[in-house]
C-alpha positions in Angstrom: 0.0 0.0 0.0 3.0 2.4 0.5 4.1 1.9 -2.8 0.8 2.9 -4.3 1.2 5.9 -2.0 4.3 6.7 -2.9 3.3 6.4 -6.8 0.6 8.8 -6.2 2.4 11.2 -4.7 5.3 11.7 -7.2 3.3 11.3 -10.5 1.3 14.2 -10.1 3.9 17.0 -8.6 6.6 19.0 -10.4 10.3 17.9 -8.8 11.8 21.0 -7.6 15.5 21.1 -6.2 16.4 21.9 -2.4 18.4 21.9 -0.3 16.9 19.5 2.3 18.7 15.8 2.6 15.6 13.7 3.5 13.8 12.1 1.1 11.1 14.1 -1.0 8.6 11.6 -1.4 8.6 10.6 2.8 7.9 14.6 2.7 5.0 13.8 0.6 3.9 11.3 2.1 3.8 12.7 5.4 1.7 15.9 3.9 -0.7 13.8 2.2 -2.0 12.7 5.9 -3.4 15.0 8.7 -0.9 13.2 11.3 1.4 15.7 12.1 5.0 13.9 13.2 5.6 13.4 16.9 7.4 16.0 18.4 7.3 17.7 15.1 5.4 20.9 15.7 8.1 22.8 16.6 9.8 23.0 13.2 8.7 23.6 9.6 8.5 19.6 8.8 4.7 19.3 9.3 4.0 22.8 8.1 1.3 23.0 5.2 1.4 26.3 3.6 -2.1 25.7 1.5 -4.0 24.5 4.7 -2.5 27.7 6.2 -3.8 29.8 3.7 -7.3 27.8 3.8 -7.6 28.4 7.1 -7.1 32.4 6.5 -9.0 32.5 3.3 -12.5 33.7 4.8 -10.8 36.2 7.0 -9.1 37.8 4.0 -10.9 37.1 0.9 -8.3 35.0 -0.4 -9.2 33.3 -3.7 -7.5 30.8 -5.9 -5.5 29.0 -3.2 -3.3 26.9 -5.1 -0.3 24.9 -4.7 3.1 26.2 -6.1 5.4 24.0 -5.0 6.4 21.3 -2.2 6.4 24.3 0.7 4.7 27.2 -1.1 1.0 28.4 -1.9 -0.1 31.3 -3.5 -3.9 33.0 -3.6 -4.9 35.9 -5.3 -5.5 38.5 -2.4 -7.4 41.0 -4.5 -8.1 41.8 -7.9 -4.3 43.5 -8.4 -2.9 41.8 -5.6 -1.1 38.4 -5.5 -0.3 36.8 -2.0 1.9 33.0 -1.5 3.7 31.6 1.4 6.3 29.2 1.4 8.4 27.6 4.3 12.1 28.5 5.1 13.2 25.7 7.2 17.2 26.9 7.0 16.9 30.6 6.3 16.6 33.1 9.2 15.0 36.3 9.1 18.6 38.0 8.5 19.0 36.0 5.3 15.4 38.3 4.0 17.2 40.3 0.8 15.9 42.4 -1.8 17.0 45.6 -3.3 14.8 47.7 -1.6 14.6 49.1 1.6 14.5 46.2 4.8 12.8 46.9 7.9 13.2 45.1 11.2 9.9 44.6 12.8 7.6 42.1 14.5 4.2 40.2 13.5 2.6 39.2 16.5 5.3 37.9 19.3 7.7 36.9 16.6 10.7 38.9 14.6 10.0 39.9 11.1 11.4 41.5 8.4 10.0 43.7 5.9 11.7 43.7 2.4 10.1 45.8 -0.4 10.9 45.2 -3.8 12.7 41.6 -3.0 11.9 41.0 -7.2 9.9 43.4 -8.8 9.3 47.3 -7.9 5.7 45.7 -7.0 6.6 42.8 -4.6 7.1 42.9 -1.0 8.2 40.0 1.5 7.5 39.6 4.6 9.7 37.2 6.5 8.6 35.9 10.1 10.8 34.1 12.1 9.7 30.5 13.5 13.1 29.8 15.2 16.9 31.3 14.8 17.4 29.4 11.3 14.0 28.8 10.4 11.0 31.3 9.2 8.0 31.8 7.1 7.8 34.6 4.3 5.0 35.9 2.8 5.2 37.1 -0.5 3.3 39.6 -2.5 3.0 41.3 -5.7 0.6 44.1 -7.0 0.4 45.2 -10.4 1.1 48.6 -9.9 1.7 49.7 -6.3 4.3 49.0 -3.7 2.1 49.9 -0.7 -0.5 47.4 -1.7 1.8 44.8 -2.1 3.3 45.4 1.4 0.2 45.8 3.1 -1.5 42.7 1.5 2.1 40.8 2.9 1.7 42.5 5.9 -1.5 41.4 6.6 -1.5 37.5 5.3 1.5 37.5 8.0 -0.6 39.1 11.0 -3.0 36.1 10.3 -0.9 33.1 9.6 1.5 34.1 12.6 -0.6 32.0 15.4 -0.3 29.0 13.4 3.0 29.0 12.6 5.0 26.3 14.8 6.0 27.4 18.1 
C-alpha cells in the first residue's frame, strides 16, 4: 500500500530542487495525511502552507488558493494583488534580501522583516521568524503599487502568525 502511496504522490507534482537531505517523497507522504509527526510541531517539517492559507482565506478574501510547490502556496489576495507563502526551514529572518529598503519589525510575538521590492518594484516580502534558522515569508506582488503589495504581505503574516510552529 506504501508503494501505491508513494506512486501517487510523485506522478502528479513538479520535482523541484532543495536543499533538504531527507527524502522528498517521505515529505510527501507525510503531507498527504493530517498526522502531524511526533514531536514535530516545533519546526517547519509538518508545516502545510495551503492548509494555512485555507484556514485564512474567509478572514481575508483570499481566492485561488493553489499549490506552487512542495512548501509554497499562492492566492490571489485582491483583484491586483497576488499573496503566497512558502516555508524557510534553513533561512533566518537575516537571510530576508531584496533591493529595496528592509525593515526590522515584528508580527505578532515573533521577529520579522520587511523587504520591499525583493523582485519586482511591486513585490514585498515579509519574513517571520519560526526559530533562529527557520522562518516563514509571505510574499506579494501588486500590479502597480508597492504599498499594496506590502500591506497585502503584511496582513497575510498578521493572520498566519498563530499557526506558525512554536
Amino acid at each position: 500500500m506504501l508503494g501505491a502511496v508513494v506512486t501517487g504522490c510523485t506522478t502528479g507534482g513538479t520535482a523541484t530542487p532543495g536543499t533538504s537531505t531527507s527524502s522528498p517523497t517521505a515529505e510527501q507522504t507525510a503531507k498527504s495525511t493530517t498526522t502531524k509527526p511526533p514531536g514535530g510541531g516545533d519546526s517547519l517539517v509538518d508545516f502545510d502552507s495551503c492548509e494555512v492559507l485555507n484556514s485564512i482565506a474567509a478572514q481575508l478574501n483570499l481566492t485561488e488558493i493553489e499549490e506552487e510547490s512542495r512548501s509554497a502556496c499562492g492566492a490571489e489576495f485582491s483583484a491586483t494583488v497576488s499573496v503566497s507563502i512558502k516555508a524557510q526551514p534553513e533561512l533566518a529572518i537575516a537571510d530576508a534580501v531584496g533591493d529595496g529598503k528592509k525593515t526590522d519589525t515584528s508580527i505578532g510575538s515573533r521577529k520579522a522583516r520587511l523587504v520591499e521590492a525583493p523582485g519586482t518594484k511591486t513585490s514585498c516580502l515579509v519574513a517571520v521568524e519560526v526559530s533562529p534558522t527557520s522562518r516563514v515569508d509571505v510574499i506579494s506582488s501588486s500590479d502597480n503599487s508597492l504599498q499594496a503589495a506590502c500591506d497585502a504581505a503584511t496582513k497575510v503574516a498578521t493572520a498566519i502568525e498563530p499557526k506558525l510552529p512554536k
